[in-house]
Each structure stands twice: as C-alpha cells, then as structure tokens.
Predicted model as a PDB file, atoms N, CA, C, CB and O in Angstrom, pLDDT in the B-factor column:
MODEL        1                                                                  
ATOM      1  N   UNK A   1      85.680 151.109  66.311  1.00 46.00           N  
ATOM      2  CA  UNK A   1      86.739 151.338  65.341  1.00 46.00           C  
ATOM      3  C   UNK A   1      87.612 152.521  65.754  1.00 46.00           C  
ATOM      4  CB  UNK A   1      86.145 151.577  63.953  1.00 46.00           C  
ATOM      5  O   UNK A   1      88.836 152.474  65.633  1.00 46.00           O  
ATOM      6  N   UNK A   2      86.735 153.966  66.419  1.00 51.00           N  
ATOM      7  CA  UNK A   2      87.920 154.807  66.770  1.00 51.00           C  
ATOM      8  C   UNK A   2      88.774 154.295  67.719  1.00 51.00           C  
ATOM      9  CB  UNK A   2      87.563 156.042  67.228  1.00 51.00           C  
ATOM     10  O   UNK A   2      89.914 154.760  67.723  1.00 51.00           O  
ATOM     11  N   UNK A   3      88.494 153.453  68.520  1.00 57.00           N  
ATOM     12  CA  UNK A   3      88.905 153.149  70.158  1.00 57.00           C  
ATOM     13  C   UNK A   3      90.160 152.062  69.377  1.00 57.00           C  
ATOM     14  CB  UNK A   3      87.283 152.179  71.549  1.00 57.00           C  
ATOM     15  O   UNK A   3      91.273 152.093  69.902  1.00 57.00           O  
ATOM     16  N   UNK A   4      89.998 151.311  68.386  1.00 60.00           N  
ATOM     17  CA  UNK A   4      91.144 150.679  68.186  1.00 60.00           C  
ATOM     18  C   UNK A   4      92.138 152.021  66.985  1.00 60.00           C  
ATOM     19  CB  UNK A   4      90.659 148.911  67.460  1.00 60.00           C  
ATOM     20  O   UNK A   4      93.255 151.736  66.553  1.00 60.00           O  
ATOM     21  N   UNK A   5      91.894 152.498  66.868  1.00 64.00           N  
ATOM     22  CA  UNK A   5      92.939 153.488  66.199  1.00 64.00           C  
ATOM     23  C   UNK A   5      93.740 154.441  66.908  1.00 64.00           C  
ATOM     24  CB  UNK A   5      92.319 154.280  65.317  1.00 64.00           C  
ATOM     25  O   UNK A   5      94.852 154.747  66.478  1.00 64.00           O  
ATOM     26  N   UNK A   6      93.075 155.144  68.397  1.00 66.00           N  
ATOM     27  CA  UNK A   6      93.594 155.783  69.055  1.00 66.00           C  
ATOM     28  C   UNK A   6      94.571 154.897  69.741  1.00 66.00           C  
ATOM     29  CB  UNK A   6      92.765 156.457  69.690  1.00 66.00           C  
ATOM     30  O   UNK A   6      95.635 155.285  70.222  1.00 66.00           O  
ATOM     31  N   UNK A   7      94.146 153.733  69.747  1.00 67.00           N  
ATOM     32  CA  UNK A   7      95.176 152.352  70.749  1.00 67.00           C  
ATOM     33  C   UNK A   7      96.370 152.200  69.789  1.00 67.00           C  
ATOM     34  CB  UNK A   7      94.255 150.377  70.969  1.00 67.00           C  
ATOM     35  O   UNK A   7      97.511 152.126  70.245  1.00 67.00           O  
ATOM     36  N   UNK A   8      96.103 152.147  68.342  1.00 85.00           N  
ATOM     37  CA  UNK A   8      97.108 152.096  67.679  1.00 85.00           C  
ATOM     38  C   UNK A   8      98.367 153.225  67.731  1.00 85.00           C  
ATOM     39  CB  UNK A   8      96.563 151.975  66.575  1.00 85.00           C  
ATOM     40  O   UNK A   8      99.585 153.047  67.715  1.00 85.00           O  
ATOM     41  N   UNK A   9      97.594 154.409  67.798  1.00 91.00           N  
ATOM     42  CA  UNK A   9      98.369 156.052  67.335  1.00 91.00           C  
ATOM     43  C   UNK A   9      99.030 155.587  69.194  1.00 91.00           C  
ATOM     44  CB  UNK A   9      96.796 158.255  66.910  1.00 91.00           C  
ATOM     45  O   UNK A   9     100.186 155.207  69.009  1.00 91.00           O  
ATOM     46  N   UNK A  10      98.864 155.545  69.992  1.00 91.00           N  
ATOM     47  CA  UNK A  10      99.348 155.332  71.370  1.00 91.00           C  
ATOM     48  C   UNK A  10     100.235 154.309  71.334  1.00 91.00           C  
ATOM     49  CB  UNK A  10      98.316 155.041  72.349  1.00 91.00           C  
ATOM     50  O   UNK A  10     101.100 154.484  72.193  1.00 91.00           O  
ATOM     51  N   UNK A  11     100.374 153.427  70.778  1.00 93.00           N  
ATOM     52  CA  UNK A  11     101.469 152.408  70.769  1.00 93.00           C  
ATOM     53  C   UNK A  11     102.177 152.688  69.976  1.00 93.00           C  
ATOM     54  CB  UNK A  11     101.236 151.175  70.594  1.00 93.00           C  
ATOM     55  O   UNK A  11     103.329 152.401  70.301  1.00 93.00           O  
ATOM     56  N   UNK A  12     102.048 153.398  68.464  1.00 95.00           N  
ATOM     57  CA  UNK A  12     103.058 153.896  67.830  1.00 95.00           C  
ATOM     58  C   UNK A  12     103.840 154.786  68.190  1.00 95.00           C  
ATOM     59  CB  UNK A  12     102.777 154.199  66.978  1.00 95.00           C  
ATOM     60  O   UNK A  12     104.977 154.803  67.718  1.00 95.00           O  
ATOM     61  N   UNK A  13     103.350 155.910  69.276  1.00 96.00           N  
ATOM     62  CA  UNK A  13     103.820 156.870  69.999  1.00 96.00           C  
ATOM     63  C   UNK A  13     104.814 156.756  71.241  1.00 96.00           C  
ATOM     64  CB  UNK A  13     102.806 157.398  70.325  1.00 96.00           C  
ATOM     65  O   UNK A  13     105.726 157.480  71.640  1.00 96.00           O  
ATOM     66  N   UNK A  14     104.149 155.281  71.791  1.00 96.00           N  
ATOM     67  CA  UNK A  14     105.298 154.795  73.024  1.00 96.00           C  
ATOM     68  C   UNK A  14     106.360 154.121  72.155  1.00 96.00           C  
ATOM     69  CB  UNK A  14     104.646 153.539  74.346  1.00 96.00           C  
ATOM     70  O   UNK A  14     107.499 153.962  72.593  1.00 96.00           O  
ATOM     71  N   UNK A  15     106.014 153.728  70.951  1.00 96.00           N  
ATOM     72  CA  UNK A  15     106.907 152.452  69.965  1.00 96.00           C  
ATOM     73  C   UNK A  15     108.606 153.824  69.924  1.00 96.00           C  
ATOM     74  CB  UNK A  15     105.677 151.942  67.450  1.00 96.00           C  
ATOM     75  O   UNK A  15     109.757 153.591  70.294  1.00 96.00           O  
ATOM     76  N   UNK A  16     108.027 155.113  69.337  1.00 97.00           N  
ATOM     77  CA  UNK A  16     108.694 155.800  68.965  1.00 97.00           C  
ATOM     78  C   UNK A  16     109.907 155.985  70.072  1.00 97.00           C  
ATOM     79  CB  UNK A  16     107.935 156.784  68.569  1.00 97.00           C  
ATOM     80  O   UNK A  16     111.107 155.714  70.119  1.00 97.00           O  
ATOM     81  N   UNK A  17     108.901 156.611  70.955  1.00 98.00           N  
ATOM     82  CA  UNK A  17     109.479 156.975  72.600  1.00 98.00           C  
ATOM     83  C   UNK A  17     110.516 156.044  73.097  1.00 98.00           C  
ATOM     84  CB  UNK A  17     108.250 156.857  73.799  1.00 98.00           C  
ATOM     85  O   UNK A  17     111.616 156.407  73.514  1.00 98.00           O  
ATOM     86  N   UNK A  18     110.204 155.131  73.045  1.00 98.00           N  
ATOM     87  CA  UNK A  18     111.231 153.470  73.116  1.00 98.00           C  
ATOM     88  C   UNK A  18     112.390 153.847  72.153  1.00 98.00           C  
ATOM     89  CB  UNK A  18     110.271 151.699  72.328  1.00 98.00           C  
ATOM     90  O   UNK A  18     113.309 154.420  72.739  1.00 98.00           O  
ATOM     91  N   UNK A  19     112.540 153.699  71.059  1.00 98.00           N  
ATOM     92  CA  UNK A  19     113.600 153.542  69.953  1.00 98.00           C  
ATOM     93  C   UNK A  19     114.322 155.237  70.560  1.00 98.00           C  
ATOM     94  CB  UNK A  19     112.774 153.377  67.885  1.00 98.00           C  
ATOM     95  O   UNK A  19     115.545 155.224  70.701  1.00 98.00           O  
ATOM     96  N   UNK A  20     113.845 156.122  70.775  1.00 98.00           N  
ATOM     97  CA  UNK A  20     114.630 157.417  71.287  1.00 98.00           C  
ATOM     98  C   UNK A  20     115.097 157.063  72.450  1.00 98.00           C  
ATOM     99  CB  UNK A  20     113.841 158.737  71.463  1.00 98.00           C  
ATOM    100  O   UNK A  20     116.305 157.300  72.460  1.00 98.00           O  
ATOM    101  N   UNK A  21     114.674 156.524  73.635  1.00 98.00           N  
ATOM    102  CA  UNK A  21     115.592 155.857  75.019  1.00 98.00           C  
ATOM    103  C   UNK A  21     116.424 155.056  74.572  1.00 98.00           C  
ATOM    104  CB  UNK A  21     114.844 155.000  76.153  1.00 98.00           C  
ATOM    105  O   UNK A  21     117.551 155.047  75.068  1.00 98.00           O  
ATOM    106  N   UNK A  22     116.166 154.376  73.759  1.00 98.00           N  
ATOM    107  CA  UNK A  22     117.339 153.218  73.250  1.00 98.00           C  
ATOM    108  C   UNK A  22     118.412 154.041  72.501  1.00 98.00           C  
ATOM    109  CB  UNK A  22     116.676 151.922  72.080  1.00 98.00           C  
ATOM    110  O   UNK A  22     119.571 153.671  72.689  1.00 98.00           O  
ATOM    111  N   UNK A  23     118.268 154.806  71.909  1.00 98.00           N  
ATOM    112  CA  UNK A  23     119.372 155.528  71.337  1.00 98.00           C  
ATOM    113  C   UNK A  23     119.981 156.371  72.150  1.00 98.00           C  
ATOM    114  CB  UNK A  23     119.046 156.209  70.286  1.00 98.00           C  
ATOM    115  O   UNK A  23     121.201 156.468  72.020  1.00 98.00           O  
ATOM    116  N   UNK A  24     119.197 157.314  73.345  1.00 97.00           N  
ATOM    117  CA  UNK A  24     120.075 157.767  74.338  1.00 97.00           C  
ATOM    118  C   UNK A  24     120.803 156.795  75.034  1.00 97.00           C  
ATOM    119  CB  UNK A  24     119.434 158.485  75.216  1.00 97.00           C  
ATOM    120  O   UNK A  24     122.030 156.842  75.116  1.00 97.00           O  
ATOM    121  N   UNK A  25     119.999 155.764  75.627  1.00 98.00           N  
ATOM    122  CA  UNK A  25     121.091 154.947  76.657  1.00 98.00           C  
ATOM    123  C   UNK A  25     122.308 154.822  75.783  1.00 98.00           C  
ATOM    124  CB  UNK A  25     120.563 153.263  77.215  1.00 98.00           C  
ATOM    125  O   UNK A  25     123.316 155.426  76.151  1.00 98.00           O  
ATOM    126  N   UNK A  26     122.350 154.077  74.608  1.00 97.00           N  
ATOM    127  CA  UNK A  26     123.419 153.337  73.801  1.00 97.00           C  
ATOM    128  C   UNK A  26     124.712 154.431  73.708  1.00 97.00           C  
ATOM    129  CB  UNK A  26     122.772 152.877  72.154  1.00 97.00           C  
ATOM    130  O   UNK A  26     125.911 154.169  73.612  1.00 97.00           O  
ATOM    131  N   UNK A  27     123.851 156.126  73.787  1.00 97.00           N  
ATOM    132  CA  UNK A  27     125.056 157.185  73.642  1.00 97.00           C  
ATOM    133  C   UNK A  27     125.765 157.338  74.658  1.00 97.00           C  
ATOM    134  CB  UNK A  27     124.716 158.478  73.340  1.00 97.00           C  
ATOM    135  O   UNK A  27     126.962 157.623  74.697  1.00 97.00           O  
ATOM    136  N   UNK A  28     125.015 157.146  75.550  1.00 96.00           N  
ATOM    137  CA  UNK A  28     125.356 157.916  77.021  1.00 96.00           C  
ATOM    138  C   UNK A  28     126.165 156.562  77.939  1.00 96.00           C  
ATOM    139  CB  UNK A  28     123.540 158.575  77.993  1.00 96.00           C  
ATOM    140  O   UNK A  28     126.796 156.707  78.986  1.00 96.00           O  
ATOM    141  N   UNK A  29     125.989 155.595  77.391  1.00 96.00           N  
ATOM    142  CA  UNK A  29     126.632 154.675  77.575  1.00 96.00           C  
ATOM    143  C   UNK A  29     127.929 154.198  77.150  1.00 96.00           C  
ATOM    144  CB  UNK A  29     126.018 154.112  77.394  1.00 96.00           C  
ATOM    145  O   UNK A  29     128.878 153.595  77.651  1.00 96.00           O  
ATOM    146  N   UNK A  30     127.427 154.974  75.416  1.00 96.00           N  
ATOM    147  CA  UNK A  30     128.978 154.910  75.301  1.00 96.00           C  
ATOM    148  C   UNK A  30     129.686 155.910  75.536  1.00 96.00           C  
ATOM    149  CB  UNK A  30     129.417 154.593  74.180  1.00 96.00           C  
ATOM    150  O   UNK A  30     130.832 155.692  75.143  1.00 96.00           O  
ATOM    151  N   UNK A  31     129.519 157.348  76.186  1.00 95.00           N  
ATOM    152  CA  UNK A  31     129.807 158.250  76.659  1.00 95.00           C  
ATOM    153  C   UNK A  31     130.485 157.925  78.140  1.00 95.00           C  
ATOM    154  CB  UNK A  31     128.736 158.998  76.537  1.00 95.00           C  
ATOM    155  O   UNK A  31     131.516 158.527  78.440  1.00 95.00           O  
ATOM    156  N   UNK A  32     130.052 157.220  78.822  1.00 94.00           N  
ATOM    157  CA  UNK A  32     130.408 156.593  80.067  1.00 94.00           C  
ATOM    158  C   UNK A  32     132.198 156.169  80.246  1.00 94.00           C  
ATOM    159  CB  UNK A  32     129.399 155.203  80.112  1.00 94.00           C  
ATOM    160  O   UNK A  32     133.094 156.481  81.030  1.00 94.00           O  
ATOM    161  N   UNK A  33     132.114 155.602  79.459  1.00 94.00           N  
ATOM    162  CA  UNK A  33     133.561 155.069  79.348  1.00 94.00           C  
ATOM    163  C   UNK A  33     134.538 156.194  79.303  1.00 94.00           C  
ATOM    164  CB  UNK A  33     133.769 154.184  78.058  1.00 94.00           C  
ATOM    165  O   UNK A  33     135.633 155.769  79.673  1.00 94.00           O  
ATOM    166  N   UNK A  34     134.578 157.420  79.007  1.00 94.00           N  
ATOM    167  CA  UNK A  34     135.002 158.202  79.217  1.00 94.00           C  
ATOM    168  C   UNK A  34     134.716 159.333  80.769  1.00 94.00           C  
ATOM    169  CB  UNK A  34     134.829 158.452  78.088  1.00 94.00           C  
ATOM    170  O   UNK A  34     135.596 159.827  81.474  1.00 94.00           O  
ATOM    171  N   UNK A  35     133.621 159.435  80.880  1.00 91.00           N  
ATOM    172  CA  UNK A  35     132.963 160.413  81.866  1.00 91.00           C  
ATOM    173  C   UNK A  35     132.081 159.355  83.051  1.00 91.00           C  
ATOM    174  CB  UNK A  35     131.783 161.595  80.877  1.00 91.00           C  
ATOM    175  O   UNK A  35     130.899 159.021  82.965  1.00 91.00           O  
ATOM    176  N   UNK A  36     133.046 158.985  84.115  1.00 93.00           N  
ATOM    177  CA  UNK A  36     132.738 158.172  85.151  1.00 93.00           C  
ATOM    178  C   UNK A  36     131.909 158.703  86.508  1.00 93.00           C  
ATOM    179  CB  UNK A  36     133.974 157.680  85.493  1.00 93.00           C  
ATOM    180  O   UNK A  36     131.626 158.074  87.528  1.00 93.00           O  
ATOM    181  N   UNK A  37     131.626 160.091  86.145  1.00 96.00           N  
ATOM    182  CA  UNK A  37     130.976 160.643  87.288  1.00 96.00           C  
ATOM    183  C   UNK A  37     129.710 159.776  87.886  1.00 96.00           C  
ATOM    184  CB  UNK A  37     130.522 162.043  86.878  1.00 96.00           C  
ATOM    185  O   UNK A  37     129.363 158.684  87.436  1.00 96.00           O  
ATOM    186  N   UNK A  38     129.092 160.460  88.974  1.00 96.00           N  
ATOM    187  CA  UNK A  38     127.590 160.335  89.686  1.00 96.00           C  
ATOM    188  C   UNK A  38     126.445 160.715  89.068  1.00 96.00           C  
ATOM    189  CB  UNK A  38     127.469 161.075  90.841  1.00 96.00           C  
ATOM    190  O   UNK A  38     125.374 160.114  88.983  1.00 96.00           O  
ATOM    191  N   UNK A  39     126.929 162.271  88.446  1.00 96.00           N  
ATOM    192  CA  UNK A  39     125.732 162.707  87.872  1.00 96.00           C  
ATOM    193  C   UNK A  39     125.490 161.837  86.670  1.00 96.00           C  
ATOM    194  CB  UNK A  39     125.779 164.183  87.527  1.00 96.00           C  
ATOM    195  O   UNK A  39     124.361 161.442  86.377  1.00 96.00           O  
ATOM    196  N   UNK A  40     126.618 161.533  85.950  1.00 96.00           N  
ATOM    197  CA  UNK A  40     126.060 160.946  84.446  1.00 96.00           C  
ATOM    198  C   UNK A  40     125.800 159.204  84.559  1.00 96.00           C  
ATOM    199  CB  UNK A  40     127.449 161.291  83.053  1.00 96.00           C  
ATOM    200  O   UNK A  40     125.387 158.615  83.560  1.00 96.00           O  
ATOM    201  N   UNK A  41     126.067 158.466  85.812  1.00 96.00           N  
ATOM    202  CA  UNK A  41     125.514 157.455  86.340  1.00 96.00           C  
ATOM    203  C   UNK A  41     124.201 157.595  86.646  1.00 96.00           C  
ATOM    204  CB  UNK A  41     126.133 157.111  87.292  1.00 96.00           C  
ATOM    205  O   UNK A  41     123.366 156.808  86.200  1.00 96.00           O  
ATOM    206  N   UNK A  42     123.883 158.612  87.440  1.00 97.00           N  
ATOM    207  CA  UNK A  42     122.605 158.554  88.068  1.00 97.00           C  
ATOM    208  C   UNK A  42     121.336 158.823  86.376  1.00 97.00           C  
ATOM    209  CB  UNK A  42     122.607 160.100  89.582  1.00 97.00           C  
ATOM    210  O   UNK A  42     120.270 158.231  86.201  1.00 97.00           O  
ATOM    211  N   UNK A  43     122.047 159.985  85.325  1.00 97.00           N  
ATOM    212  CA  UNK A  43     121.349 160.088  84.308  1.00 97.00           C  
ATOM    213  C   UNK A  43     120.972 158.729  83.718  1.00 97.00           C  
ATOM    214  CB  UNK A  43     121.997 160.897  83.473  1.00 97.00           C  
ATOM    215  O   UNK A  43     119.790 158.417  83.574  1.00 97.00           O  
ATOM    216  N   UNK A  44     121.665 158.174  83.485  1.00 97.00           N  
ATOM    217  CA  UNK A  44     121.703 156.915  82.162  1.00 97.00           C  
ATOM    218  C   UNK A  44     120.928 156.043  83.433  1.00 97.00           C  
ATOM    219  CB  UNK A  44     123.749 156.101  81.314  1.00 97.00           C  
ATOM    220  O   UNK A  44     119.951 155.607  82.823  1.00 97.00           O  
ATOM    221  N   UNK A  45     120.837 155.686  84.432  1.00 98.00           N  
ATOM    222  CA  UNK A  45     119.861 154.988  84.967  1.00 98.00           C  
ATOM    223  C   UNK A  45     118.805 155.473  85.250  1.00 98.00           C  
ATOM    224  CB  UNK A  45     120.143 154.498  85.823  1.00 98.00           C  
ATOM    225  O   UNK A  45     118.052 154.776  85.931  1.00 98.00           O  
ATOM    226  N   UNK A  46     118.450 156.547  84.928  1.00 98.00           N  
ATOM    227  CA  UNK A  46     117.118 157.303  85.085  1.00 98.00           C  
ATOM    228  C   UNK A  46     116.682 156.953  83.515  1.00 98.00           C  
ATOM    229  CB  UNK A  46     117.256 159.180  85.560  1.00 98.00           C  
ATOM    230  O   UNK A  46     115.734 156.176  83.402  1.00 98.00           O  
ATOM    231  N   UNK A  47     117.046 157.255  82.788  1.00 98.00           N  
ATOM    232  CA  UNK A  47     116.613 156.895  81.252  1.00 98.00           C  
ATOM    233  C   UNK A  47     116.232 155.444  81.093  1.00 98.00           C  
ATOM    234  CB  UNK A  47     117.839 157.173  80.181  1.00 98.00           C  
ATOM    235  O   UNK A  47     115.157 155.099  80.602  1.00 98.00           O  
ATOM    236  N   UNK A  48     117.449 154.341  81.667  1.00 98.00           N  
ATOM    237  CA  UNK A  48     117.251 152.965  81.455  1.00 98.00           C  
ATOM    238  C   UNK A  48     115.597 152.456  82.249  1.00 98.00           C  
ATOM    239  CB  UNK A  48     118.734 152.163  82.173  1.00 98.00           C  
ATOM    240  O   UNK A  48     114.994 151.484  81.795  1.00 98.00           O  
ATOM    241  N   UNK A  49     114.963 153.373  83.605  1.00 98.00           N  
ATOM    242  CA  UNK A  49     113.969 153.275  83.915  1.00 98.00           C  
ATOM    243  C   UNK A  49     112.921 153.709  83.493  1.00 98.00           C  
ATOM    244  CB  UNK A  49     114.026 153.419  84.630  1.00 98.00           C  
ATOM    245  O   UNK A  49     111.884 153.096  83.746  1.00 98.00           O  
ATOM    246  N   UNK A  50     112.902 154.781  82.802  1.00 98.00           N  
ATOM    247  CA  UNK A  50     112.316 155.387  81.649  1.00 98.00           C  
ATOM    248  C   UNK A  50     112.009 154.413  80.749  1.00 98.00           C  
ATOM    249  CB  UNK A  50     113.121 156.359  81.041  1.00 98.00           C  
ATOM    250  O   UNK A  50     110.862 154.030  80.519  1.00 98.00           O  
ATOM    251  N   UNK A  51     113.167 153.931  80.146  1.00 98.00           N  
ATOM    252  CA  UNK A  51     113.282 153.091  78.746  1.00 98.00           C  
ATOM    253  C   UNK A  51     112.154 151.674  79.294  1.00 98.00           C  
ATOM    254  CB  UNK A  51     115.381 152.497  78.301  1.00 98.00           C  
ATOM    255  O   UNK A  51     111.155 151.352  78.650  1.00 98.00           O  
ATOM    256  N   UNK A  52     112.424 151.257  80.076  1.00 98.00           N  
ATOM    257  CA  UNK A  52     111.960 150.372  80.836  1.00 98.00           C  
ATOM    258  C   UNK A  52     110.052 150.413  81.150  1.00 98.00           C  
ATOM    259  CB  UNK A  52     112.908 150.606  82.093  1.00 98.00           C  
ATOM    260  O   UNK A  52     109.284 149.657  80.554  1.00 98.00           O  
ATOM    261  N   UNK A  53     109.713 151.184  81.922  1.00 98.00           N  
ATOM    262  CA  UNK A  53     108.549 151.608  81.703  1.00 98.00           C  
ATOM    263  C   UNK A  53     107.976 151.798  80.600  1.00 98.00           C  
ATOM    264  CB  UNK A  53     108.446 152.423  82.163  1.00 98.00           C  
ATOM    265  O   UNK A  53     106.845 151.372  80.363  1.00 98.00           O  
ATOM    266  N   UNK A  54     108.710 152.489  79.745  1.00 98.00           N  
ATOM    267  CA  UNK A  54     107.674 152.647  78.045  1.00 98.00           C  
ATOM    268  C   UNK A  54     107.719 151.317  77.503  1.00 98.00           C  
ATOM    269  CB  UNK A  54     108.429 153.830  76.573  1.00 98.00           C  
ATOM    270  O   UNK A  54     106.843 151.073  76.673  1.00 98.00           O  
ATOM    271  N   UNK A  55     108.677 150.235  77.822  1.00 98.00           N  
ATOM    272  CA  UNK A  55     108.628 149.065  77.031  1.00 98.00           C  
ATOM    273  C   UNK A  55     107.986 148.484  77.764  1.00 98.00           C  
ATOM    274  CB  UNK A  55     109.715 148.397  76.607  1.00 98.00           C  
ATOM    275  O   UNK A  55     107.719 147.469  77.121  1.00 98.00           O  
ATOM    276  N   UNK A  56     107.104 148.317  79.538  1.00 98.00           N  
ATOM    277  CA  UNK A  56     106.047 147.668  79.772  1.00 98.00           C  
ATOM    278  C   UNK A  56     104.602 148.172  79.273  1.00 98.00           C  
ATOM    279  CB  UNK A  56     106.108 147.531  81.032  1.00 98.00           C  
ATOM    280  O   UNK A  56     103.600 147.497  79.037  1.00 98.00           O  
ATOM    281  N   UNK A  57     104.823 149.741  79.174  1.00 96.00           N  
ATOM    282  CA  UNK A  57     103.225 150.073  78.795  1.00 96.00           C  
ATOM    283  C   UNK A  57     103.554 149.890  76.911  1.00 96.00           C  
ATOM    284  CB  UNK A  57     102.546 152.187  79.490  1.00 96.00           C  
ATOM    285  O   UNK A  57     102.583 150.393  76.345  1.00 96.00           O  
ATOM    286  N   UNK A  58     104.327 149.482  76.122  1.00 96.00           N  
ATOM    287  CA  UNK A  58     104.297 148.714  74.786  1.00 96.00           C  
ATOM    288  C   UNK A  58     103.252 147.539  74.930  1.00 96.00           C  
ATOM    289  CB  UNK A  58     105.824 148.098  74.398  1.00 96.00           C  
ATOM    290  O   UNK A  58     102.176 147.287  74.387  1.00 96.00           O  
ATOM    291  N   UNK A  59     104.344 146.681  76.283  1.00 95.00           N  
ATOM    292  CA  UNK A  59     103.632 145.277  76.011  1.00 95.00           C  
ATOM    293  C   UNK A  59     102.262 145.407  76.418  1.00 95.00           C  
ATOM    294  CB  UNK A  59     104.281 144.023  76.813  1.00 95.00           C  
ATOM    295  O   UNK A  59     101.500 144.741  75.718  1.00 95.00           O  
ATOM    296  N   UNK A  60     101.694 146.096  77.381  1.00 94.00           N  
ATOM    297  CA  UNK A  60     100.210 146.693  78.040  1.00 94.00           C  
ATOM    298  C   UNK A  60      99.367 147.133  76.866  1.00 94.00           C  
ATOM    299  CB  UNK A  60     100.399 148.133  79.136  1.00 94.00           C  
ATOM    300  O   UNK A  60      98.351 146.468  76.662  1.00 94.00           O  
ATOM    301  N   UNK A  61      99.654 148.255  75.975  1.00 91.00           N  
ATOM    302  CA  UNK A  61      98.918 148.568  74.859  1.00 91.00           C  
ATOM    303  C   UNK A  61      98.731 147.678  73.970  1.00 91.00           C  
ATOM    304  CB  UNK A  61      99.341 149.486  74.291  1.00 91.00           C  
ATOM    305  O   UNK A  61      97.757 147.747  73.221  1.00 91.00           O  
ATOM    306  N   UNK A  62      99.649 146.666  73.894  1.00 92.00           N  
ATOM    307  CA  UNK A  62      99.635 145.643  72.155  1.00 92.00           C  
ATOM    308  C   UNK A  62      98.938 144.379  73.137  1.00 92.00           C  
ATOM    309  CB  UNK A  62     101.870 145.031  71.041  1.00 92.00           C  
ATOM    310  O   UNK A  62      98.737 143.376  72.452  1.00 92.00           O  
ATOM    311  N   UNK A  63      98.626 144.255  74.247  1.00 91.00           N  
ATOM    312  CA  UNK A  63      97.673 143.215  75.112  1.00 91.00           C  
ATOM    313  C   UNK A  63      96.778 143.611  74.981  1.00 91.00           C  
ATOM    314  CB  UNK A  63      97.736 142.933  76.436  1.00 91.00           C  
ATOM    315  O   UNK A  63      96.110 142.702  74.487  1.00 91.00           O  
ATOM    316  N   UNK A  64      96.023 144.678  75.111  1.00 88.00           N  
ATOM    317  CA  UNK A  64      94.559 145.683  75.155  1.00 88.00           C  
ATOM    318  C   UNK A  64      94.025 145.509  73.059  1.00 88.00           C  
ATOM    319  CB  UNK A  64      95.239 148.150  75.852  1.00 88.00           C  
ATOM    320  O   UNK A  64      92.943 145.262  72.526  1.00 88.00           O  
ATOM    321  N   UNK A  65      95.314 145.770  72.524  1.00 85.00           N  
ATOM    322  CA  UNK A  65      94.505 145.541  70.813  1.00 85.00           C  
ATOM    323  C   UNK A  65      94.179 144.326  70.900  1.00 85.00           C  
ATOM    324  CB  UNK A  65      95.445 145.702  69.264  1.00 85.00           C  
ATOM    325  O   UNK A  65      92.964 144.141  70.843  1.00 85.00           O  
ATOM    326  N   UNK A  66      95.182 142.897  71.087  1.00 82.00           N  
ATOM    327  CA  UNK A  66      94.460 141.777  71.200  1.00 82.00           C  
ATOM    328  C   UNK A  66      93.442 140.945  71.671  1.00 82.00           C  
ATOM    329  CB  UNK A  66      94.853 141.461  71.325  1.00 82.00           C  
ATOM    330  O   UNK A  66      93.165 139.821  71.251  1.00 82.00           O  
ATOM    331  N   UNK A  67      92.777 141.719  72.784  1.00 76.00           N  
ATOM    332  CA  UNK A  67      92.020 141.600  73.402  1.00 76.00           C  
ATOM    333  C   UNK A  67      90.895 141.648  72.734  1.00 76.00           C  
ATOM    334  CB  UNK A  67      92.170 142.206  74.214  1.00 76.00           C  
ATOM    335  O   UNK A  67      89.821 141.520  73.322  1.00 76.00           O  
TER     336      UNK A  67                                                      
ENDMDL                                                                          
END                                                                             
C-alpha cells in the first residue's frame, strides 16, 4: 500500500511538472514571434525536450500503477 502511494505522489509530481512545461513552451512560443534569436530557439527546444521526457516518465509511472 505505501509503494502504491509514493507511485501516486510521483506521478502527481511529474503530472504537475508537465502542465508548468506546457505553459512555458506556449509563452515562450508565443514570445518567439517577436524575439527570433538562437538563444531563445535553442531555450524553447530545450524545454520542449524537457516537456517531452516528463510526459514519457507520466506514461512509465501510470504503466507501473497498472501493473
């Protein structure tokens, strides 16, 4: 029973982490359209890989509860 609660508090925690990348990309994206540089290209694709990774270890943690 602890082992499925800590799995829970960990997926709610990446759940969170996710919805905060999604709200940076969406800014910084729409920030883009104005500010065409390298650096703020290279940022927003560092986040989108970020964003990316926390939404495979989502699907990884909510595979491990069903299990």
């Amino acid at each position: 029973m602890v082992t499925k609660r800590k799995k829970s508090k960990k997926l709610k925690k990446l759940e969170v982490a996710h919805q905060y990348l999604d709200r940076k990309v969406a800014q910084l994206t729409k920030d883009r359209l104005k500010d065409r540089s390298t650096e703020s290209k290279d940022i927003l694709s560092r986040l989108k890989r970020t964003k990316l990774m926390v939404k495979d270890a989502i699907a990884k943690a909510k595979a491990t509860l069903t299990n």
